[in-house]
NUTORZA-754969 format. One record per residue (C-alpha): residue number from 1; x, y, z; chain; residue in one letter. Coordinates in steps of 0.1 Angstrom, whole numbers, padded with zeros to 4 digits. Example, Ala and Ser with C-alpha at 12.3 -4.5 7.8 and 13.67 -1.06 7.14 Angstrom:
2
+-----+-------+-------+-------+------+------+
! pos !    px !    py !    pz ! unit ! code !
+-----+-------+-------+-------+------+------+
!   1 !  0123 ! -0045 !  0078 !    A !    a !
!   2 !  0137 ! -0011 !  0071 !    A !    s !
+-----+-------+-------+-------+------+------+
// end
This chain:
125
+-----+-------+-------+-------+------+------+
! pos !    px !    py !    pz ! unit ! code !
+-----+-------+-------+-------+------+------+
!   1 !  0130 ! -0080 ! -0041 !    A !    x !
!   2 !  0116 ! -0094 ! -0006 !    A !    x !
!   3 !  0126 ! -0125 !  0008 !    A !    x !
!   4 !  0107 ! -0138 !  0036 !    A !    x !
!   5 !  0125 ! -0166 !  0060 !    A !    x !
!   6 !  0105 ! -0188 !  0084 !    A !    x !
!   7 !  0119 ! -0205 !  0114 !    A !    x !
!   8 !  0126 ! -0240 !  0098 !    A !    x !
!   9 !  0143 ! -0226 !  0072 !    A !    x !
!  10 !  0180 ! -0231 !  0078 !    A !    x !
!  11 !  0190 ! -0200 !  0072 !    A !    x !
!  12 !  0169 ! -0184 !  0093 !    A !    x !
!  13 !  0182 ! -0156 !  0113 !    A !    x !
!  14 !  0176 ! -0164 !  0147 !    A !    x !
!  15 !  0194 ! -0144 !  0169 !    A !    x !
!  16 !  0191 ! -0110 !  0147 !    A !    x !
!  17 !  0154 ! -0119 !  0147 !    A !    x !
!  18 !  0153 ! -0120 !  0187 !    A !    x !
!  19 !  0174 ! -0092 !  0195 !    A !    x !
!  20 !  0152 ! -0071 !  0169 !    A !    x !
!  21 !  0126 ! -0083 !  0191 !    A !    x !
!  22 !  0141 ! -0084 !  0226 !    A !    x !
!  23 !  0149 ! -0041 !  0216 !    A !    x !
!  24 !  0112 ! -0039 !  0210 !    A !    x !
!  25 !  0098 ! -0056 !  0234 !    A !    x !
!  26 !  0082 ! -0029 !  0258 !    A !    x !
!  27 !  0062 ! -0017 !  0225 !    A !    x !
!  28 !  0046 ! -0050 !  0218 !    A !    x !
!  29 !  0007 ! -0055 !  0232 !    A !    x !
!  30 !  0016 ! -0097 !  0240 !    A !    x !
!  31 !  0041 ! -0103 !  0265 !    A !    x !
!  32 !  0052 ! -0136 !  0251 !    A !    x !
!  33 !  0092 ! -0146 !  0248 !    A !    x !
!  34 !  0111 ! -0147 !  0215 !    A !    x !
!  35 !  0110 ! -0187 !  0218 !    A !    x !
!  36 !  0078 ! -0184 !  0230 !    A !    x !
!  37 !  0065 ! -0160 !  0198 !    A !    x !
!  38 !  0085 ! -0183 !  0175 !    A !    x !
!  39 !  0071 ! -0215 !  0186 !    A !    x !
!  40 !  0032 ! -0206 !  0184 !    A !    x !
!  41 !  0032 ! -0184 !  0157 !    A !    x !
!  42 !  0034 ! -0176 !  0123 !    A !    x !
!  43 !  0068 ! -0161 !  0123 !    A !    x !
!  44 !  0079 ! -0140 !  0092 !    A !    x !
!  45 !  0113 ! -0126 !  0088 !    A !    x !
!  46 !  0115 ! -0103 !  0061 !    A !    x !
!  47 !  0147 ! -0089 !  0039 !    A !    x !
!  48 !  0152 ! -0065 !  0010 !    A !    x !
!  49 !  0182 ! -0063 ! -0011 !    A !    x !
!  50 !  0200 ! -0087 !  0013 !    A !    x !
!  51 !  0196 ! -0068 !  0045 !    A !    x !
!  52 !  0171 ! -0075 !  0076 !    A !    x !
!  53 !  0141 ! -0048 !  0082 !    A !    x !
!  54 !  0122 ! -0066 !  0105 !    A !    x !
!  55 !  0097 ! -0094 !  0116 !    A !    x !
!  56 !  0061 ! -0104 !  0112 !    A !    x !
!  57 !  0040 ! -0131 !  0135 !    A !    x !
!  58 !  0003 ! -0137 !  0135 !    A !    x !
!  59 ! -0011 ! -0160 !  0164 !    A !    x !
!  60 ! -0044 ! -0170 !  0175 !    A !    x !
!  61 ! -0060 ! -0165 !  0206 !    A !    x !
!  62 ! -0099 ! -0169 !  0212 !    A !    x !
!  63 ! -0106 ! -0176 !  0178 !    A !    x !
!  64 ! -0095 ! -0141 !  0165 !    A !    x !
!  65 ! -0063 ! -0137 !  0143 !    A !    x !
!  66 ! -0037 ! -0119 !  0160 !    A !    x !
!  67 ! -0005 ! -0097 !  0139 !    A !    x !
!  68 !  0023 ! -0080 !  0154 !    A !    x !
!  69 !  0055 ! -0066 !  0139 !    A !    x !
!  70 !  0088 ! -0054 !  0151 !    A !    x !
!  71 !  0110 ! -0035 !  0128 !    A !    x !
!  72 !  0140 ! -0019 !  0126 !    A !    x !
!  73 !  0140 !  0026 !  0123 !    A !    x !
!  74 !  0136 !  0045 !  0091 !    A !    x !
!  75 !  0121 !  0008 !  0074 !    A !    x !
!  76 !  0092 !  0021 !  0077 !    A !    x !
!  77 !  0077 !  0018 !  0038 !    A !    x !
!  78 !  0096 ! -0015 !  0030 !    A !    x !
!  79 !  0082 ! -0025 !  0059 !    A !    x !
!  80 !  0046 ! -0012 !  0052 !    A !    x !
!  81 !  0046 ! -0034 !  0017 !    A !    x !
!  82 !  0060 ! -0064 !  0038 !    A !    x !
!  83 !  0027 ! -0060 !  0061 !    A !    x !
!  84 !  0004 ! -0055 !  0030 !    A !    x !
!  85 !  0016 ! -0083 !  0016 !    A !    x !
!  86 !  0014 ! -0108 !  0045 !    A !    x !
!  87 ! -0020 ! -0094 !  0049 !    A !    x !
!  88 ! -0030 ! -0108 !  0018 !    A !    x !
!  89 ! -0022 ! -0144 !  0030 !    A !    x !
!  90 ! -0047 ! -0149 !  0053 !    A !    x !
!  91 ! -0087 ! -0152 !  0045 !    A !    x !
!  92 ! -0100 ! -0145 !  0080 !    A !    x !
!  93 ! -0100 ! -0107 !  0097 !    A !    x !
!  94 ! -0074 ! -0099 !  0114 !    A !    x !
!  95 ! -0070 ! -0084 !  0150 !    A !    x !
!  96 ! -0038 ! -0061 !  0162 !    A !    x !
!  97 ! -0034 ! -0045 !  0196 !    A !    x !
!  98 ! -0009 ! -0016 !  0197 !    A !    x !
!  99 ! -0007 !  0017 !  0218 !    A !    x !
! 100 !  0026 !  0027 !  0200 !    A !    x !
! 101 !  0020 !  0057 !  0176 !    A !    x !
! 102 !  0039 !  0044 !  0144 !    A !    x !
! 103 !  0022 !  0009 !  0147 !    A !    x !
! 104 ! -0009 !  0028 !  0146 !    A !    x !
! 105 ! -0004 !  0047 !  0118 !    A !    x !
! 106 !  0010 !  0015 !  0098 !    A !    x !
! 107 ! -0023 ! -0007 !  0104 !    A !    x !
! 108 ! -0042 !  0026 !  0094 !    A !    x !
! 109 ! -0028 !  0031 !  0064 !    A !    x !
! 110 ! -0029 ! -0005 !  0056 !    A !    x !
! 111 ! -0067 ! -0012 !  0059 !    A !    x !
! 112 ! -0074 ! -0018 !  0096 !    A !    x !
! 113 ! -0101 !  0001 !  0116 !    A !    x !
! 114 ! -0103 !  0012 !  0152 !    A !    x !
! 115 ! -0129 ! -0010 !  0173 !    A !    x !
! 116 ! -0114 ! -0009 !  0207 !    A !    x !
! 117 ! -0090 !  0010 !  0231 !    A !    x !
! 118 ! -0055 ! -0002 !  0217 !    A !    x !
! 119 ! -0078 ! -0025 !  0189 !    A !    x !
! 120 ! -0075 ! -0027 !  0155 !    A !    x !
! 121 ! -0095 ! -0048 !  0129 !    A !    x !
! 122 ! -0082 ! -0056 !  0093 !    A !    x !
! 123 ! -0120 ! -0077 !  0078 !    A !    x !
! 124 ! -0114 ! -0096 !  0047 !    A !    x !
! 125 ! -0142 ! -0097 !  0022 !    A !    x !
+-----+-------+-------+-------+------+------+
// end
């Protein structure tokens, strides 16, 4: 079973959540702060079976919807139904900038379409 923690919840996981993030920094497209991200965003942290597997945020900027995602290695299908499932929340299309290579092939294999150098478009119907 998932559970999904958002800042304000107090048991939120703040400093796992920023070191996960802080590791992954250099691979993100934004080049926000952890306080930063977690202020302005959507922040998602996600669990399964009791243990951490990574984040989720959406932001906007421009009027466009905005995801990004760190995670921890070898999460990578827990973590692809966590993203499926956060995309379902949202009834706008949905943006992503990524040049990392597993990124890519997540928001590929979830639904989104290339429209840009390093841009990626989810469209809700």
């Amino acid at each position: 079973m998932i559970e999904i923690l958002i800042p304000s919840n107090p048991n939120f996981n703040y400093a796992e959540c920023k070191k996960l993030f802080e590791d992954n920094q250099n691979l993100l497209e934004d080049f926000f702060n952890f306080d930063t991200v977690i202020k302005n965003t959507f922040f998602y942290s996600f669990f399964v079976g009791g243990k951490h597997i990574g984040c989720i945020y959406y932001y906007e900027i421009n009027g466009r919807l905005y995801v990004n995602a760190v995670a921890y290695r070898k999460t990578h299908l827990i973590n692809m139904e966590c993203f499926k499932t956060s995309l379902t929340w949202w009834n706008c299309d949905i943006y992503a900038r990524t040049h990392h290579k597993t990124a890519i092939y997540t928001i590929l294999k979830c639904g989104f379409k290339k429209i840009g150098e390093n841009l990626y478009k989810y469209r809700r119907l």
